[in-house]
Structure formats: C-alpha cells, structure tokens
LUMGU-909309 format. One record per atom (N, C-alpha, C): x, y, z; residue in three letters; atom name. Coordinates in pm, 1 decimal, always signed. Atoms other than C-alpha are relative to their C-alpha. Layout:
BEGIN
> X  Y  Z  ALA  CA
...
This chain:
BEGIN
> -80.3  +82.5  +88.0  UNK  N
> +2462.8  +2767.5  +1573.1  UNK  CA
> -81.6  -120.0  -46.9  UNK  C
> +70.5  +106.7  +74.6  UNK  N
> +2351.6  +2511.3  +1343.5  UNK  CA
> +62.4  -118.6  +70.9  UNK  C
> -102.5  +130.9  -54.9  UNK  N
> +2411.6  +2125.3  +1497.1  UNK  CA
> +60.6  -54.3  -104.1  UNK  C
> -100.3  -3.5  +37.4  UNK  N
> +2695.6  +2020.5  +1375.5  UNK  CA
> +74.5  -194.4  +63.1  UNK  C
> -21.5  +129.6  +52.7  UNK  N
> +2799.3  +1652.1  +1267.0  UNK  CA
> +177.2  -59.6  +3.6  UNK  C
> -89.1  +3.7  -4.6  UNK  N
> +3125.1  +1517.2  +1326.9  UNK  CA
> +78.8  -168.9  +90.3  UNK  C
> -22.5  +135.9  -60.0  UNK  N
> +3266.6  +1131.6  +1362.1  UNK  CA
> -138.1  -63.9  +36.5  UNK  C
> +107.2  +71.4  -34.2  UNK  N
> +2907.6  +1038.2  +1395.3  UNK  CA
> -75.5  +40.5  +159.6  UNK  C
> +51.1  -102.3  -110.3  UNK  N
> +2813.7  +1269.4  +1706.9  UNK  CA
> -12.3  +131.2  -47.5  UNK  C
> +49.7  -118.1  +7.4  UNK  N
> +2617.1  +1510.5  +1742.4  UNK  CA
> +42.6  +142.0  +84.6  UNK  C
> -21.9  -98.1  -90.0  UNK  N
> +2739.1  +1869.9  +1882.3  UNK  CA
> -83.4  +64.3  -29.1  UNK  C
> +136.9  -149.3  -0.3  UNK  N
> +2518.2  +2174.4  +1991.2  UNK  CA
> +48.4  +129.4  -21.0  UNK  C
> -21.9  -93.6  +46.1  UNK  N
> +2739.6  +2396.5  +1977.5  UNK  CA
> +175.7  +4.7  +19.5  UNK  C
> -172.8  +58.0  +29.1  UNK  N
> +3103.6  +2478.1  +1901.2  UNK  CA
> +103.6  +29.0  +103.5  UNK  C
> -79.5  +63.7  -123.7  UNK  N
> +3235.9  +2473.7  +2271.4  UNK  CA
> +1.4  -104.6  +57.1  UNK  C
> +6.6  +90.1  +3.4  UNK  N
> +3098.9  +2173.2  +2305.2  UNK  CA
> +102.9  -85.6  -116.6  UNK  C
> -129.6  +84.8  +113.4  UNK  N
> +3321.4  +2046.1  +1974.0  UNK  CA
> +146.8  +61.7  +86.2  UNK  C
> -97.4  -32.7  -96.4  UNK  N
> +3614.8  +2237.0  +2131.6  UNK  CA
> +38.5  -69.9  +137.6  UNK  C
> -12.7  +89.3  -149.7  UNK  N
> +3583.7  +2071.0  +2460.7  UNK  CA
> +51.3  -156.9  -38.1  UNK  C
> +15.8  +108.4  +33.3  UNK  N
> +3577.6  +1728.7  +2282.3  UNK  CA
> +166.9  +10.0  -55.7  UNK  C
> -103.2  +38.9  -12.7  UNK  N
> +3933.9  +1785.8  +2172.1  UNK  CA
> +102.9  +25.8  +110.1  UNK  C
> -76.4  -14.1  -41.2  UNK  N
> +4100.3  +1928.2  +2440.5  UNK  CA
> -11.5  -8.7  +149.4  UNK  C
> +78.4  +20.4  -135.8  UNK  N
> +3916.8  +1834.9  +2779.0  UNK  CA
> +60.3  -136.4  +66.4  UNK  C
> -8.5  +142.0  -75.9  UNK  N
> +3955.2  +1531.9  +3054.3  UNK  CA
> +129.6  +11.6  +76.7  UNK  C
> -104.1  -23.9  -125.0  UNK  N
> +4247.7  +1511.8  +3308.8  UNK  CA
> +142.0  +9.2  -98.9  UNK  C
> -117.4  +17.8  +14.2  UNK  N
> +4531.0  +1435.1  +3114.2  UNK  CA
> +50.0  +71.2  -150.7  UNK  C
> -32.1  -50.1  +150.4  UNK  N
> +4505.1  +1603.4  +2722.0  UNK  CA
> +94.2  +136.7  +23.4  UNK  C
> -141.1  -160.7  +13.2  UNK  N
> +4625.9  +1960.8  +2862.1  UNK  CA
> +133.1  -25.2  +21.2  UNK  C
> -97.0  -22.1  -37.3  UNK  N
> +4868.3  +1872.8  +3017.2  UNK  CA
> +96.8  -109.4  -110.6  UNK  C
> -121.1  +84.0  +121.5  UNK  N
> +5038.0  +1620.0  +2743.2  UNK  CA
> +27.1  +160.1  -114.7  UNK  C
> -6.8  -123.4  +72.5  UNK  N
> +4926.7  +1951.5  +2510.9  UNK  CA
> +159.0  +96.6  +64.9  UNK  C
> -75.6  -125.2  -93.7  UNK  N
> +5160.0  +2176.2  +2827.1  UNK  CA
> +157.1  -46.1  -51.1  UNK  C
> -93.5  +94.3  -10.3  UNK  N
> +5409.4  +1892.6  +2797.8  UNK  CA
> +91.4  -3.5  -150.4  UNK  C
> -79.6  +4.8  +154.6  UNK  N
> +5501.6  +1934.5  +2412.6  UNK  CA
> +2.1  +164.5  -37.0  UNK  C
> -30.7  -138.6  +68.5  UNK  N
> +5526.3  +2304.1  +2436.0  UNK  CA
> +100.6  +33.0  -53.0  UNK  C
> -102.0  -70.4  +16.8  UNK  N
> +5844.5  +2365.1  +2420.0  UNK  CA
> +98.0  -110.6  -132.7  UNK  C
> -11.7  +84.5  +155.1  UNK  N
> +5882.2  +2123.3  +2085.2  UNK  CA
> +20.9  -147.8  +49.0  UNK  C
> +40.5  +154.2  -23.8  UNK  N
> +5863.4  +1744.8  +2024.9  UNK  CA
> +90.7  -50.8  +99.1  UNK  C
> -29.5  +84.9  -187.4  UNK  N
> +5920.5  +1485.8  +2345.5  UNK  CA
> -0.8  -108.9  -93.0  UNK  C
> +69.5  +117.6  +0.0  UNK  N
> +5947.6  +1168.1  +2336.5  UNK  CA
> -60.2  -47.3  +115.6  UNK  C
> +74.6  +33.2  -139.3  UNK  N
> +5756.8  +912.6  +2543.1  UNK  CA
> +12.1  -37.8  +119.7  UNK  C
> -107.4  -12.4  -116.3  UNK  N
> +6004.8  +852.1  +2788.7  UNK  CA
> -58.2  +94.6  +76.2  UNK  C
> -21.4  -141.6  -62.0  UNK  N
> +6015.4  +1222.3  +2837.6  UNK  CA
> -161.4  +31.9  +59.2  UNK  C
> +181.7  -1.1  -45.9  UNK  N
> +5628.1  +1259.9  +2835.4  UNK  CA
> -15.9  -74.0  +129.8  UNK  C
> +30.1  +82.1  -40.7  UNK  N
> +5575.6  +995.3  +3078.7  UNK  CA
> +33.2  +70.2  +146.3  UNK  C
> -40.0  -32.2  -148.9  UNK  N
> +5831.9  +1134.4  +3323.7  UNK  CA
> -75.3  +158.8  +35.7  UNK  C
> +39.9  -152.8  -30.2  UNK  N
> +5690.6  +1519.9  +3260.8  UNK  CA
> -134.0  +16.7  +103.1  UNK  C
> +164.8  +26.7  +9.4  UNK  N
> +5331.1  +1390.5  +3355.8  UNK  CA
> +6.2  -56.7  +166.2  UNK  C
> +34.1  +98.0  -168.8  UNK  N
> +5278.5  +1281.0  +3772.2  UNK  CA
> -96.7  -60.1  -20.7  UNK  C
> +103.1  +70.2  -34.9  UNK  N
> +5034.5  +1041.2  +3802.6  UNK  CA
> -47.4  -74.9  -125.4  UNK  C
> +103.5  +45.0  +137.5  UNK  N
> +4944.6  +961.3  +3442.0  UNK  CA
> +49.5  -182.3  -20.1  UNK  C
> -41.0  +140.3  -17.6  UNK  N
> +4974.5  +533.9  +3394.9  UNK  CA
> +36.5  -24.8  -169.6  UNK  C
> -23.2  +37.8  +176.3  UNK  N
> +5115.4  +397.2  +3033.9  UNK  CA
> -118.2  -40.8  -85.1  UNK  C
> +168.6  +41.7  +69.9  UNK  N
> +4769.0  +259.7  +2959.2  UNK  CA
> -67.9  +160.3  -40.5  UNK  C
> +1.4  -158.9  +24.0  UNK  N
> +4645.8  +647.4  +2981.8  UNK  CA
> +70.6  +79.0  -107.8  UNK  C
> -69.1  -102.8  +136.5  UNK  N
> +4915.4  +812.1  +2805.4  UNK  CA
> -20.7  -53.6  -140.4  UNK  C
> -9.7  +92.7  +158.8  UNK  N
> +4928.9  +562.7  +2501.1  UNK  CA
> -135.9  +23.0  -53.0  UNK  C
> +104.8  +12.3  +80.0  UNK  N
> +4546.5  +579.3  +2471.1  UNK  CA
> -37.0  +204.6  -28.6  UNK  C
> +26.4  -165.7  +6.6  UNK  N
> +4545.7  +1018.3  +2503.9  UNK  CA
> +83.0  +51.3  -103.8  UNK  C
> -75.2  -25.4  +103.3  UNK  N
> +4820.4  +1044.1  +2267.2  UNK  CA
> -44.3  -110.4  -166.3  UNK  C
> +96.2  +65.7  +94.8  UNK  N
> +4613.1  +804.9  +2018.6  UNK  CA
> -53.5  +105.3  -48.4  UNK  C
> +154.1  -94.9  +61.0  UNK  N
> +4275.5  +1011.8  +2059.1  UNK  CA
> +101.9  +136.1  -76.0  UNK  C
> -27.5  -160.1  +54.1  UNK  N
> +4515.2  +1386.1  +2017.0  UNK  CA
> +37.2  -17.6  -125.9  UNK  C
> -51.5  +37.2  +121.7  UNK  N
> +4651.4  +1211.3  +1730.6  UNK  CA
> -84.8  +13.3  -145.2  UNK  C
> +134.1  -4.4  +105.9  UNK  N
> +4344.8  +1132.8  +1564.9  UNK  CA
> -74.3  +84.0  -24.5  UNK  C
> +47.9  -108.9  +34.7  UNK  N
> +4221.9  +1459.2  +1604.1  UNK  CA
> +96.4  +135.0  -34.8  UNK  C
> -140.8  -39.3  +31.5  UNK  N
> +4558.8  +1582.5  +1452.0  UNK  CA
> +16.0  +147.5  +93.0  UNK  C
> -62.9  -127.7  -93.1  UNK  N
> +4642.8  +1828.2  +1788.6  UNK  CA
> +137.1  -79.9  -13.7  UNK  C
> -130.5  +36.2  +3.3  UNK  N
> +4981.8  +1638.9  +1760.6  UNK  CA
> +36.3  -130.9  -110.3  UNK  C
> -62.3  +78.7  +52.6  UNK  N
> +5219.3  +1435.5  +1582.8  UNK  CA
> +69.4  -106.1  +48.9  UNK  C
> -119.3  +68.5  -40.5  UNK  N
> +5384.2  +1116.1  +1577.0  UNK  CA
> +90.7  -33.6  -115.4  UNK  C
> -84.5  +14.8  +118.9  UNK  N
> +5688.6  +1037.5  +1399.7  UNK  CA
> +131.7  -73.0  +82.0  UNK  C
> -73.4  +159.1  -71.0  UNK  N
> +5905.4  +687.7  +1434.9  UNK  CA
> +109.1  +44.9  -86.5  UNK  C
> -123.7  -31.2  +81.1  UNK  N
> +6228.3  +710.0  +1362.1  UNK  CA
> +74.4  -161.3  -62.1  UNK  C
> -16.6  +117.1  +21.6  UNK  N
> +6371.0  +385.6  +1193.3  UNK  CA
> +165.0  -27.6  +71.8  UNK  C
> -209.4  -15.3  -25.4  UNK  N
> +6701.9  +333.8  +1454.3  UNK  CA
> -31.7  -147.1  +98.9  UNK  C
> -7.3  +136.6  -97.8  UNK  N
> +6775.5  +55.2  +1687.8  UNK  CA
> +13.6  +68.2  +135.3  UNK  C
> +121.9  +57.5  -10.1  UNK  N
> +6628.0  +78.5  +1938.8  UNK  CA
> -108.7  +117.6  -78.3  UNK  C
> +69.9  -94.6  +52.5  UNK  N
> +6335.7  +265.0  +1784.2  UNK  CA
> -24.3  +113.0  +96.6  UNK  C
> +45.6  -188.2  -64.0  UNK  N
> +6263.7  +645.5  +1847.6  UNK  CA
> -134.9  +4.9  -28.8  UNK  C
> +126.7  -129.0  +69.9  UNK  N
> +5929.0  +852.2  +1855.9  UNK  CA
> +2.1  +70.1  +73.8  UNK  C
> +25.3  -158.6  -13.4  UNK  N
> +5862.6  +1204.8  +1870.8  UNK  CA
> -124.3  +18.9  +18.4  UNK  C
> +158.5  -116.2  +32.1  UNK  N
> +5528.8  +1387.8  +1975.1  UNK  CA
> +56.8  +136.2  -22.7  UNK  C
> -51.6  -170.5  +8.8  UNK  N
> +5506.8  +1725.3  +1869.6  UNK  CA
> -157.2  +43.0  -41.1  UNK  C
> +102.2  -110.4  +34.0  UNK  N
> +5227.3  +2007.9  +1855.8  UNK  CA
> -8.2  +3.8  -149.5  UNK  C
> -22.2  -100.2  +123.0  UNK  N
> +5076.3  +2085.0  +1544.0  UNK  CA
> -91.7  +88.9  +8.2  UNK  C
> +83.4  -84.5  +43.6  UNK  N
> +4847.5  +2340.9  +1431.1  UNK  CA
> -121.9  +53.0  +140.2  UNK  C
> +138.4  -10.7  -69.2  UNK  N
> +4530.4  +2281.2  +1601.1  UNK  CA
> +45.7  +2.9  +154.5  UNK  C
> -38.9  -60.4  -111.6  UNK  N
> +4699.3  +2251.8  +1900.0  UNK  CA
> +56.4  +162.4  +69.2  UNK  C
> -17.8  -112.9  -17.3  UNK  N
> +4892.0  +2563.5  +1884.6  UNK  CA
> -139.5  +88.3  +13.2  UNK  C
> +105.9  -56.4  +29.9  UNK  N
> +4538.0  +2745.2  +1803.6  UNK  CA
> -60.2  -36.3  +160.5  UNK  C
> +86.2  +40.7  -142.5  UNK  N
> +4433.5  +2601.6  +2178.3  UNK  CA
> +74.4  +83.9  +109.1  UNK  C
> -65.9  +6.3  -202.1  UNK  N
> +4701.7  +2734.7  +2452.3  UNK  CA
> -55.2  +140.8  -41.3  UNK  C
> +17.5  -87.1  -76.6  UNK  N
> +4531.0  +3098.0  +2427.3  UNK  CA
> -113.9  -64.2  +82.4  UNK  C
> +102.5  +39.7  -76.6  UNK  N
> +4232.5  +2901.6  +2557.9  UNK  CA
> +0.7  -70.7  +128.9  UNK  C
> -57.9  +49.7  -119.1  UNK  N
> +4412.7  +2699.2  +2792.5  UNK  CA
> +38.7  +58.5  +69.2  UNK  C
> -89.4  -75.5  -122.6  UNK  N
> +4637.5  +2960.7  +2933.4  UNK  CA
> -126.5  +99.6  +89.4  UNK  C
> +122.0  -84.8  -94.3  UNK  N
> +4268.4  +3146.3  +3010.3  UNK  CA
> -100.5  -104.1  +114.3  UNK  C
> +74.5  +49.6  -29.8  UNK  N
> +4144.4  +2828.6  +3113.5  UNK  CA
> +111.6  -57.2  +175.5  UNK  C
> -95.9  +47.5  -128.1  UNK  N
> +4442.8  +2755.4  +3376.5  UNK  CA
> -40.0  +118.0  +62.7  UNK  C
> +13.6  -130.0  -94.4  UNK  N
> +4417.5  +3092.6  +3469.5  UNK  CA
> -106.2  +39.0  +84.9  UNK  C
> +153.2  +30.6  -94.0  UNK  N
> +4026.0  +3018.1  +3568.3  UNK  CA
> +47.9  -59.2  +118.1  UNK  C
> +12.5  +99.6  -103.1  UNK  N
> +4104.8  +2735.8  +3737.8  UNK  CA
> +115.8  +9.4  +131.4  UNK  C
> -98.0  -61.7  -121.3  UNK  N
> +4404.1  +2882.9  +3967.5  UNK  CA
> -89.8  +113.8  +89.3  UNK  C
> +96.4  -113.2  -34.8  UNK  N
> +4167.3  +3183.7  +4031.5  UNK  CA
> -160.5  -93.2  +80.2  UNK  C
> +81.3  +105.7  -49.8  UNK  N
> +3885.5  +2876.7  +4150.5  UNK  CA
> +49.3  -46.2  +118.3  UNK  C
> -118.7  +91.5  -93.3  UNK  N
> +4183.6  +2697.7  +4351.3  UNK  CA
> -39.7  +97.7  +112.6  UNK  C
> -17.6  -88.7  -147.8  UNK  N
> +4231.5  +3038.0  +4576.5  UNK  CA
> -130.9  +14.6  +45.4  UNK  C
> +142.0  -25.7  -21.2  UNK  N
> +3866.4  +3114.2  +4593.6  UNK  CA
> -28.6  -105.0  +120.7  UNK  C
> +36.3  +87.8  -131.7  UNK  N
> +3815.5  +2782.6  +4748.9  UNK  CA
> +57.2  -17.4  +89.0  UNK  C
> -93.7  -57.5  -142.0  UNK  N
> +4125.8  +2798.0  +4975.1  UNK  CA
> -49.3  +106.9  +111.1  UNK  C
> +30.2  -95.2  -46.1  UNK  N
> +3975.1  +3069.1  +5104.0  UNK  CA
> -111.1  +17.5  +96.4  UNK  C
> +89.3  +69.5  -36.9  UNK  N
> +3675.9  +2963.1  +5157.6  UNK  CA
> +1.7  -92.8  +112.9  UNK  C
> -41.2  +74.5  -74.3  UNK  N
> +3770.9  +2684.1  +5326.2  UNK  CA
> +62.8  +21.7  +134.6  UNK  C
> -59.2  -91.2  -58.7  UNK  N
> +3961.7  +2895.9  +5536.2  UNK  CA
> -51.4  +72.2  +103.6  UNK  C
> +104.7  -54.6  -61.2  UNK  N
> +3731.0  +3084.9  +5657.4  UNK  CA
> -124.6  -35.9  +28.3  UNK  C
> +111.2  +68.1  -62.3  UNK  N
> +3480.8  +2831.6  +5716.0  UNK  CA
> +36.1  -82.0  +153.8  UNK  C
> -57.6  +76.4  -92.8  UNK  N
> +3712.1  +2658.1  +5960.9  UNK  CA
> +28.2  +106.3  +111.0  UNK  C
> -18.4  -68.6  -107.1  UNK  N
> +3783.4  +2983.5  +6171.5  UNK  CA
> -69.0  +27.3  +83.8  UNK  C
C-alpha cells in the first residue's frame, strides 16, 4: 500500500488507519453501547463500568470527529443529546465482533494456562 496521509499523520498501512478509529480501552465499547440505536449520556455513562466523565466526553469528541457517531441536541429544558452510530461505524462491528471473539478466545487460552502452571 501506498503511505497514506490523513489529519497530518502518516499511516503505513490501512490497519494501521483502521486501528486509529476504533482502538484504545473505551471506543468499542461506547461503539457496543449505541448498538441497539441512539443513547444518551446518562445512559452511556451508566452502560460503561469504569469509564470517568473526563474519558467519555473526550472519546465521544474524537468518534465524532471521525464521524463513527452522531450528536444531536435537542433544544428542551433541560437540554437532551443523543449519540447514535452512523455509517462508518456500522461498517466496523464485523471487525469487532471478530475482534471480541479473538480476544475471548486469548482470555481462555490464558486461563488455562495459568491453570496449569499453578498445578
């Protein structure tokens, strides 16, 4: 593959660009988190264990800016917003659901392991 230019970084190749939107602890699972159609951030917040408001606010920024999701304010008292999947996201969960499916298949491996190092 030719390198490949994008926001002013350089990629090598296009799993490397791929990785760059949908990688790091907390993107899948906001991605997992708006499957089943738009959340708000309430809802997000509570769907998510461990994730801190500083975190979510700045992961739902970046997915934003790399339009895997939407936001959309509603003008009410108190104010509403919606995330929701678009496109580019959809185009990701076969990669995710192969990539969970690695990493469960990793999980037992090392259970196992572990397991049998201790006996």
């Amino acid at each position: 593959m030719q390198d490949f230019i994008h926001d002013k970084k350089l990629y090598y190749s296009p799993v490397e660009f791929a990785f760059s939107h949908i990688s790091g602890t907390w993107k899948i699972p906001i991605l997992l988190s708006l499957e089943g159609g738009p959340v708000r951030y309430g809802d997000l917040k509570s769907r998510i264990p461990h994730i801190t408001d500083k975190m979510l606010h700045t992961q739902l920024r970046e997915l934003e800016s790399k339009r895997m999701i939407s936001r959309k304010v509603f003008r009410e008292k108190p104010p509403r917003v919606e995330y929701a999947l678009m496109q580019r996201a959809l185009d990701a969960f076969p990669t995710i659901e192969a990539l969970k499916k690695y990493g469960e298949l990793l999980i037992t491996l090392e259970a196992d392991n572990i397991e049998k190092s201790t006996i």
